[in-house]
N, C-alpha and C positions, 0 to 999 in steps of 0.2 A: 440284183437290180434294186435301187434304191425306190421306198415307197415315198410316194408321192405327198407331200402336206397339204392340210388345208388350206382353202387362200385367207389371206387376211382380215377381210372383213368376215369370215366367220368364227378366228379367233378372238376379231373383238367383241362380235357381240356372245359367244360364249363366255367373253374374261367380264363385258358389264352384266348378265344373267347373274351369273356366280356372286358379284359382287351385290348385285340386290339383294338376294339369297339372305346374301350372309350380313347383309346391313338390316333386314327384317328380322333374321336369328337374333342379334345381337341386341334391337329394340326390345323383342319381345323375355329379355334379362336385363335389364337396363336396371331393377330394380336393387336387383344385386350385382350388376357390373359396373357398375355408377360411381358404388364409394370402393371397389376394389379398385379397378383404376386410378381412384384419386391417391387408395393409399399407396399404388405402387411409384406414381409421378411424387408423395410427401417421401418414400422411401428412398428414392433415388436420391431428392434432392439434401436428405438427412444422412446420406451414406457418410461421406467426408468429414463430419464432423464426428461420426464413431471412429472412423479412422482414425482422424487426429486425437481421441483420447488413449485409443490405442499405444499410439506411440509413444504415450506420456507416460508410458506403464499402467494404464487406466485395466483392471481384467476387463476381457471379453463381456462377462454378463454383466457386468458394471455399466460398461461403455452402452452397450446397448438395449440396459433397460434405464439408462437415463436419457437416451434420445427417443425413444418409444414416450416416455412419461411425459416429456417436454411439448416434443409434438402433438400428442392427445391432449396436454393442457391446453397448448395455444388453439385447437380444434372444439375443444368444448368451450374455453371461455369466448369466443369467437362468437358460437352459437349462441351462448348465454346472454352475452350482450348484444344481439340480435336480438333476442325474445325480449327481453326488456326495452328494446327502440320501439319496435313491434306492439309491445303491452299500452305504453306510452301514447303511442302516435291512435291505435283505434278509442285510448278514452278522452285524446282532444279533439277527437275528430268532430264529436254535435256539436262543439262551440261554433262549427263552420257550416253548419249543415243551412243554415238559411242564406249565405252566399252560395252556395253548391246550388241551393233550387233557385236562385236568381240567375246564376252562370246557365245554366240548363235553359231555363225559359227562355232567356235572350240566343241563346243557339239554335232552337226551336225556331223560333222569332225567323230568325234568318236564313236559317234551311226551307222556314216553308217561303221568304220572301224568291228565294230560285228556284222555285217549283217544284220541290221533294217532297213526296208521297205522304201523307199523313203520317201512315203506319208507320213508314221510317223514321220521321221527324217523334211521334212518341215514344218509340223504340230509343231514340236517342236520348230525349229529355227522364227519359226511366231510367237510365244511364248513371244521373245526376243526382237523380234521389236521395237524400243521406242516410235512410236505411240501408237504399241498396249499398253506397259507398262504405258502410260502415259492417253489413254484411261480409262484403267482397273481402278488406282488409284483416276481418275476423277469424273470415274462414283461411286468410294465409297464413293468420297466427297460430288457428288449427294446428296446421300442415308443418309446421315449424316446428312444433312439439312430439312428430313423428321421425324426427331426425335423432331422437335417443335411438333407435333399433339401427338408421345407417351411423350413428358413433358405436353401438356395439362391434358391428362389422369392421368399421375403418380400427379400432382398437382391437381384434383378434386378429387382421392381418395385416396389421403392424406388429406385432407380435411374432407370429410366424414367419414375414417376409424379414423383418431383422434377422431371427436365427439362421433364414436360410443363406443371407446374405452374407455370413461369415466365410460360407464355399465357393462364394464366385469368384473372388481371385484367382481360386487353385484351377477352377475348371475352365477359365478364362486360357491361361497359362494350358492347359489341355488340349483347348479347341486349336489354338493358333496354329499349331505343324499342319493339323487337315483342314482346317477353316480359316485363315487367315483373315480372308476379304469380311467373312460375319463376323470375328472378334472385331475387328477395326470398326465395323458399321454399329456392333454394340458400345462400346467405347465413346467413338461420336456422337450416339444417340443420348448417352447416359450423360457425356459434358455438355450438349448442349443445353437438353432440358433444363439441366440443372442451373445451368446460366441463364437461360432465359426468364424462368420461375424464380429464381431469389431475384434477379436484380428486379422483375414484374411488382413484387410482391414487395421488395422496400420503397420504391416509388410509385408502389398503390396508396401505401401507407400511408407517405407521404401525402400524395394527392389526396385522400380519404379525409385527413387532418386539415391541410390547407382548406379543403371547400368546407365539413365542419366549422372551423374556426371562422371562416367568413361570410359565413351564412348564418351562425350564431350574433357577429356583428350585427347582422341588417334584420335579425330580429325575426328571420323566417320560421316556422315551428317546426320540430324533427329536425333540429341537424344535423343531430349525432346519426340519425337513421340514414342521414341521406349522404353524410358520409361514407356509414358501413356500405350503403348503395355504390358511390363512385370510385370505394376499394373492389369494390366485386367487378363494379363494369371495366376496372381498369384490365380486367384479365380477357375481355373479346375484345379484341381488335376492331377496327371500323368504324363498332355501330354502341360498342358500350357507351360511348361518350352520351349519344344520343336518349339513352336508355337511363343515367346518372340524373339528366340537366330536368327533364320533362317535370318530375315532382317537386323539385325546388323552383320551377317556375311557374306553378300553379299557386302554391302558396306564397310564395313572393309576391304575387299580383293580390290574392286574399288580403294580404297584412299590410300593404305597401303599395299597390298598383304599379301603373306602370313605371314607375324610376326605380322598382325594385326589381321588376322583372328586367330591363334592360341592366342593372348590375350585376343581378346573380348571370345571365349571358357573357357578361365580359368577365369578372371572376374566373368562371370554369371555362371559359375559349383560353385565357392568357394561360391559367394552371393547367389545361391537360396541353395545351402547346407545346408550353415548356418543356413538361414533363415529359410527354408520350411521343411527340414528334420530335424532338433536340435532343435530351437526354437520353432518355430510351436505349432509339438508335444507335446512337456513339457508344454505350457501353454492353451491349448485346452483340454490336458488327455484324457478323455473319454467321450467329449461331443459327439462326432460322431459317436465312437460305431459302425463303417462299417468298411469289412473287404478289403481290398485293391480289390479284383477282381468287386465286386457291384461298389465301388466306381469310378472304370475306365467306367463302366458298363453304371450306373448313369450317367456318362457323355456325352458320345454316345447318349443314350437315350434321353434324357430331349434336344440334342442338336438337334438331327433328330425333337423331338414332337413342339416343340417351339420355336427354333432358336437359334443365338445366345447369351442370354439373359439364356434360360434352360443349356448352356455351365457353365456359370459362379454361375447361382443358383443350379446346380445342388446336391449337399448336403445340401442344406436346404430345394428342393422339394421332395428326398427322403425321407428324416427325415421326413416330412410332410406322405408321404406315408406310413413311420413304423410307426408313430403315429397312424393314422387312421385303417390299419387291422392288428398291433401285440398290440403296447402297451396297445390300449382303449383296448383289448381283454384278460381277463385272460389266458384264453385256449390257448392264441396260443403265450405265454411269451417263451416258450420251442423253438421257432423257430430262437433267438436273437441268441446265442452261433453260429448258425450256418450262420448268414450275418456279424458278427465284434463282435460280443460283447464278447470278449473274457477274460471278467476281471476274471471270476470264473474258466473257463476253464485253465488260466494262472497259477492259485492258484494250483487248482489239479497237473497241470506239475510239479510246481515245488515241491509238497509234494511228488509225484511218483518220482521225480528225487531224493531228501534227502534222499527216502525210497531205491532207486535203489544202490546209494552212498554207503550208508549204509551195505547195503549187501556186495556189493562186499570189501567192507573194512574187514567185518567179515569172508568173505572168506579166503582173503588173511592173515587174522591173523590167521585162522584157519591152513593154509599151512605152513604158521612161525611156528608154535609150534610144527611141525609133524619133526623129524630129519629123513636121510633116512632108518638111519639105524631101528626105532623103527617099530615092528612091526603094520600094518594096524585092525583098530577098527573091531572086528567080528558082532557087531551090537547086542548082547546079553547084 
């Protein structure tokens, strides 16, 4: 006699328990799970190019301790010129600090003109303070200088995850006779990423430079910072944009007022349009496969679980997750259609839409040929 299963809704809420679980496990290592993850999405997507020395007759430990060296350079100098936009931007900041306690007052001004509570209204204008602003920025310069310990980490397993990387072929080639369905969901997982992170990452650049460059035009201060800023945000989806534009439109107004604040608006609407929405797109296609709401989702998520580091990897740690419980899983391939993957679902639209087309064209020829005078078909 077959035992009985449980019913569904107690599989699922055992499958969201579990999933809390291990979404609370995983924050409370976030410290060192943070830059292992990033270096294993910098390893994936540095595989190919060891490869391709390979085949030039490049040795093994050649090949792969000059893509190890290359990538930790582009990783520290990154940082480096971070810390110096950073150094930069907190010793210009008191040249500003008597517009900052002017901005504050008149915000004050206005919050208590709608009737908001004292407290809150000084709570806000304390906000404005240019110690406190110059504090706050300080203390992220701080924090910025405690990323030598996460470059030691991202540089020893880069290191190690290269060496190991020499055996995945073989074991690849291993798995397939008893695993088929997980080598193929590995595989997908490992081109997509990798497509979606280089082409993200040259048309960050891109973007990063263009808003630099024309925000150095209009004379706003920190460009270069607010650049490295809208190569960063160019990596979350959604809301990065929003998170990029907010600093260069505070000082834009500072140095410029408003004919500066509305350029640097149209600037970065036109370059991330271009960019993020037209380009992007077309050369990514369907490596992501997620549908816009998971994808804002995704980023929440992964940004609460791990910081922010899960902000900007967040579509390569999902993708990692549909790999793991949909794709390695036959049974549960039926579930894609309903988080993005809508290439097939598209197909149907638009054959029901030909087919709908279609109809009502032959309706309407059907009424053309009816004059009013002729009498109505008895259906006999």
């Amino acid at each position: 006699m077959a035992s009985r299963g449980f019913p569904r809704g107690t599989i699922l809420l055992i499958g969201l328990a579990s999933a809390t679980v291990t979404a609370i496990g995983i924050s409370s290592i976030k410290g060192i799970l943070a830059p292992v993850l990033l270096t294993l999405i910098l390893s994936i997507c540095a595989h190919p190019v060891r490869t391709g020395l390979e085949k030039r007759g490049v040795p093994h430990g050649l090949a792969t301790g000059s893509v190890i060296l290359v990538v930790f350079l582009l990783l520290a100098g990154f940082a480096y010129t971070l810390v110096i936009a950073f150094a930069q931007f907190v010793n210009m900041l008191p040249q500003y600090s008597d517009q900052f306690a002017e901005i504050g007052k008149n915000i004050a001004a206005w919050l208590q003109s709608i009737g908001i509570s004292q407290t809150q209204v000084a709570s806000v204008e304390a906000g404005f303070d240019p110690s406190t602003i110059i504090s706050f920025f300080s203390g992220i310069l701080g924090s910025v200088f405690s990323i030598t310990g996460v470059l030691v980490i991202i540089l020893t397993m880069l290191i190690l995850m290269s060496a190991d990387a020499v055996y995945v072929p073989t074991i690849l080639r291993q798995l397939r006779p008893r695993k088929p369905d997980l080598v193929t969901a590995l595989t997908g997982f490992a081109s997509n990423v990798r497509r979606y992170m280089v082409v993200t990452t040259v048309l960050g650049v891109a973007q990063g430079a263009l808003n630099a460059i024309a925000l150095w035009i209009m004379g706003v201060p920190a460009a270069l910072l607010w650049g490295l800023l809208a190569f960063l945000c160019s990596f979350i989806p959604n809301i990065g944009y929003f998170f990029a534009i907010i600093p260069p439109i505070i000082f834009g107004f500072l140095v410029g007022g408003w004919p500066t604040v509305i350029a640097v608006i149209i600037v970065y609407g036109v370059i991330n349009a271009v960019i993020q929405s037209i380009i992007q797109p077309r050369v990514v296609g369907n490596a992501v496969a997620l549908s816009q709401t998971i994808t804002f989702f995704s980023v929440l998520f992964w940004a609460v679980v791990i910081g922010p580091i899960g902000a900007i990897l967040a579509i390569p740690l999902t993708l990692m997750g549909r790999m793991v419980l949909i794709d390695a899983n036959p049974s549960a391939q039926w579930i894609r259609p309903a988080i993005g993957d809508t290439t097939e679902t598209r197909q149907i639209m638009k054959t029901q839409d030909a087919a709908n087309k279609q109809e009502r064209q032959s309706k309407r020829g059907a009424r053309t040929t009816t004059t009013p005078g002729d009498p109505e078909p008895d259906g006999e």
